[in-house]
N, C-alpha and C positions, 0 to 999 in steps of 0.2 A: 573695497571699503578701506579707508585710512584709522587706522588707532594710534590714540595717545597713548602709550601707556607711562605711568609715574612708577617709577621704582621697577621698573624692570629689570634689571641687574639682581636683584633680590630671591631669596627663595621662590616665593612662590609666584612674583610677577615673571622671572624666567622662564617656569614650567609653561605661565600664559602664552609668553612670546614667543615659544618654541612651538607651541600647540596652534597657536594662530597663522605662522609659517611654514606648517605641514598641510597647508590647502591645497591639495591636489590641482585647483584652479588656476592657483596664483591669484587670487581675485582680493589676496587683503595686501597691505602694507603697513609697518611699525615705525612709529618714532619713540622710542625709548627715551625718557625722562629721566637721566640717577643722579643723585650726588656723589654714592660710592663711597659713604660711611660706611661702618667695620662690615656691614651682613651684603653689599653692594660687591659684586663679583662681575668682572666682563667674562672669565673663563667658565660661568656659567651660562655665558651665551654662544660659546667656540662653535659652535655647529650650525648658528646663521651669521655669523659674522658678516660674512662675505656676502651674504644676499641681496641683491641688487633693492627687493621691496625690505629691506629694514637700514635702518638710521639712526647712530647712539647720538643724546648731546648729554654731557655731563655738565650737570646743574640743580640747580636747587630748586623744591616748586614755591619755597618762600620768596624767590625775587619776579616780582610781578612784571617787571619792564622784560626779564628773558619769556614768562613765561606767555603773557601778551605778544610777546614776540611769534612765539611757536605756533600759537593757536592760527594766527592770523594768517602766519607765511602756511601752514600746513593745510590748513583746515580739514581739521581731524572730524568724521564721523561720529567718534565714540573717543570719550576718555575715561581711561580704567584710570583708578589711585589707588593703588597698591602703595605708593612711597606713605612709609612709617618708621617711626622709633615705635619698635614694636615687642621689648623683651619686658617684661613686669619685673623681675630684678633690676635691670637695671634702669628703671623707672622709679624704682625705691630709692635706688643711691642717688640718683640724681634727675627730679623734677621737673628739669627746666627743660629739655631736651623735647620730651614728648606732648608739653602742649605749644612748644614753637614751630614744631614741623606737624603734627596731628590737626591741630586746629588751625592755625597761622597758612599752613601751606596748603589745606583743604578749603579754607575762605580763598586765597590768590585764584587755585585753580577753578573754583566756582563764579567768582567774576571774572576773569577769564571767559569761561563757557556762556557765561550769560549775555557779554558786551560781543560774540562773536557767534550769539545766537548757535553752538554745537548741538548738534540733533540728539545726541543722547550723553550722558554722565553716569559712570558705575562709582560707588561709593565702596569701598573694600574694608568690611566689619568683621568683627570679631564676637564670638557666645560670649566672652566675659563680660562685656556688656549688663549680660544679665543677673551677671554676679552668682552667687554659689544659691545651688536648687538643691532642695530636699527631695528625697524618693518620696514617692516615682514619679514625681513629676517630671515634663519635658517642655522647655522654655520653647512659648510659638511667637510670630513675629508679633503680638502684642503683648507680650508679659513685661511689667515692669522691669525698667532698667536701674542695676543698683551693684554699679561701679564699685569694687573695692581696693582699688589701686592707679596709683596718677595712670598708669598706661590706661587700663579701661575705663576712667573718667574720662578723659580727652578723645580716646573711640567713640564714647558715645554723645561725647559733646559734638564731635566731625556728624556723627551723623545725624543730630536733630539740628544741625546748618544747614546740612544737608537738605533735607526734608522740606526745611522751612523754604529754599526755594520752590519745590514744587506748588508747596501754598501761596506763597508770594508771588512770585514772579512765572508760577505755570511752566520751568523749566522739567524736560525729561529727565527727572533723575532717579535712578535705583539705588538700595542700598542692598548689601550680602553680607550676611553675620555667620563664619564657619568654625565650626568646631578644630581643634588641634590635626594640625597638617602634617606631614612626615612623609620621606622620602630622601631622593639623590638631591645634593645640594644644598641641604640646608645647613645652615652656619652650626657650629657644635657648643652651640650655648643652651639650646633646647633641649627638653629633657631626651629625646631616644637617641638624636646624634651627640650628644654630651657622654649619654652611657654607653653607645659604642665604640665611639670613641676611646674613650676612659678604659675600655674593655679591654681594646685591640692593644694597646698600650701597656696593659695589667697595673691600671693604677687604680686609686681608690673610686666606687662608683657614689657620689653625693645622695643619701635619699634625705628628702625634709622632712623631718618629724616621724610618722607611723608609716610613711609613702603610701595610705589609704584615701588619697584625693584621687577620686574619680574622672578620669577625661575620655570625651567621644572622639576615636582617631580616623583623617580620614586622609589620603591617600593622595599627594598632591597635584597630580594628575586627573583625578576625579574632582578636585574643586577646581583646575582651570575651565573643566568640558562642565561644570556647572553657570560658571561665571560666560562662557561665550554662551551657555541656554540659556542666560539669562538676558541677555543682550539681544539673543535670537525672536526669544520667548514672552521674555518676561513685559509686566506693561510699570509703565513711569507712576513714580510716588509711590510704589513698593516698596516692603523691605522683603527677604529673602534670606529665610535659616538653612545651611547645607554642612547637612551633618554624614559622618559614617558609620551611625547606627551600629557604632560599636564601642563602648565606655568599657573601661577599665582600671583599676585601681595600677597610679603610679607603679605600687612594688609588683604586682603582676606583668606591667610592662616590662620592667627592667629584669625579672627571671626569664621572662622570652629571648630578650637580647643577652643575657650569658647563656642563654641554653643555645641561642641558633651562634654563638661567636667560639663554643665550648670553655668556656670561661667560669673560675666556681663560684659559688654565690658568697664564698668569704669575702670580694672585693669591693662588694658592696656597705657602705658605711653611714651610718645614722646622722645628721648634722639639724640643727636647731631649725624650726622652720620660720620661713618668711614671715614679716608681720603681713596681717591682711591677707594669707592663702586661702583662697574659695575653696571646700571641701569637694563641692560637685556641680560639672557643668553637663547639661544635658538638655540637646536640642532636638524638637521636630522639622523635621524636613517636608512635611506632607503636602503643605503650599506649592514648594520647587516641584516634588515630582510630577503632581498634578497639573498645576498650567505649563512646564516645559516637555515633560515626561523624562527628564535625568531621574539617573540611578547611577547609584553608585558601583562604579563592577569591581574594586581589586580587593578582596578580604586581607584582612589586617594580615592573617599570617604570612600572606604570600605575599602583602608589601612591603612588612616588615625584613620577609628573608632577601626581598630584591634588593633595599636597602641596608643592611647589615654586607652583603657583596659588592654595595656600588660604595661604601667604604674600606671595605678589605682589600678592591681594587686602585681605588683612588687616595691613598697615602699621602702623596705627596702634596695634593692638593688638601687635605684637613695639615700636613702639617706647616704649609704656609699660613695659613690660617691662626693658626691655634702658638704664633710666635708675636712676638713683639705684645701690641695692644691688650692681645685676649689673655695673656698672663696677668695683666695687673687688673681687669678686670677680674678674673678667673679668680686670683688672691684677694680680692676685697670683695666679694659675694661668699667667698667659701671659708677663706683664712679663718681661724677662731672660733667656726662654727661648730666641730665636731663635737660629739657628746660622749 
């Protein structure tokens, strides 16, 4: 079986493409889609590089003539889109970014699929979607969607495009909306690689406001093996919540990660919060585990300590990272902020 995947280079389309090239069979094959903006990494892919069944092009999925291209020459099975501007800070500073690649480049790759007839299309969502939930509710794939920042506006605009082909035009397309991800690899603009980061460093840790905003965390490894049961499992013109049934308050996160890095909690510092911060996101999964039967297997503590050492170990790689670009970001989301 051949996969598109978009944004593979990325957090969490990496974990995909690594997950998909441990087939014992050999029976799949990758063509990796990136453009290789700041969260786009090849050294997250070091360990297939060489693999005979995968294939990088660097590009963008807004230009229709390459990606016409790809579809046709490959003819890919399955296209996962993972490719996003996907941070909600920097979706506040700057607008325009997240509905030219979120929507723009989610339409290219949906005509694409359609004019070359691909048998299946994963649509890669996000819980904000549903915008911030009151206790004890738990957002199921029909709860109203109610965007509170350009990034989850244009996710959920990608995905009722989405949709509408399956109405229109009777294409196979899925959609998967996951709760907050964390693990090896992810860029350290997000809140738990931000604060171990920040930790290992002994610099100041950001919290917004009371850090009483609740997120379900879920283990990034566990939403790749969700997304291929969904592809295995799952049936077209779906959506698909995949959570890790486990929510926790911001500043309870961030005392986990000084306690597992031994770091004291003085480093942690109060700063004004984002406009538009959802208090609480909170999803059921009951649909996924039901028609695929995924579960989720790595509990938080023990993915958070694998990840707290797959930073303690990998240095060098956060600090290429976290040079050039990510400081003037890093200074115009935070700069000013403290209280």
């Amino acid at each position: 079986m051949k996969f598109l995947v978009t944004g593979g280079a990325g957090f969490i389309g990496s974990a995909f493409v690594r997950l998909l090239l441990q087939d014992p069979d050999g029976s799949r094959a990758v063509l990796n889609l990136d453009k290789l903006t700041y969260a786009g990494n090849l050294e997250n892919l070091a360990s297939i590089a060489d693999d005979a069944r995968y294939r990088f092009v660097h590009g963008d999925i807004c230009d229709a003539a390459l990606v016409n291209s790809l579809v046709a020459e490959e003819k890919p099975e399955v296209i996962v889109n993972f490719a996003a501007e996907s941070h909600v800070d920097r979706s506040i500073l700057s607008p325009a970014p997240v509905f030219e690649t979120n929507l723009r480049g989610t339409f290219t790759l949906l005509e694409a699929a359609r004019t070359h007839q691909t048998p299946r299309y994963v649509q890669i969502s996000t819980d904000e979607v549903y915008g911030s939930i009151d206790p004890p509710h738990e957002a199921d794939e029909n709860f109203p969607l109610r965007a509170s920042s350009p990034y989850s506006a244009s996710k959920a605009g990608a995905d009722l495009l989405t949709l509408s082909y399956f109405v229109t035009y009777k294409m196979p397309v899925t959609v998967t909306r996951a709760s907050n991800n964390y693990g090896p690899y992810q860029f350290p603009e997000k809140l738990i690689p931000l604060m171990i980061s920040n930790a290992l460093e002994d610099k100041p840790l950001p919290i917004y406001g009371d850090g009483q905003q609740v997120r379900d965390w879920l283990y990034v490894d566990d939403h790749a093996r969700a997304i291929l049961a969904v592809i295995e499992h799952g049936r077209a013109g779906e959506i698909y919540n995949i959570g890790g049934s486990r929510a926790l308050p911001n500043l309870d996160v961030v005392r986990e990660i000084l306690a597992a890095v031994g770091k004291p909690e003085s480093l942690m510092q109060t700063v004004k919060d984002r406009p538009g911060h959802d208090r609480r996101y909170a999803l059921s999964s009951e649909k996924l585990m039901r028609e695929t039967g995924w579960q989720a297997r790595v509990p938080f503590e023990e993915g958070l300590r694998a990840t707290v050492e797959w930073y303690r170990s990998n240095a060098a790689w956060t600090a290429r990272i976290k040079s050039g670009e990510y400081q003037k970001y890093y200074q115009s989301n935070y700069g000013g902020r403290a209280v």
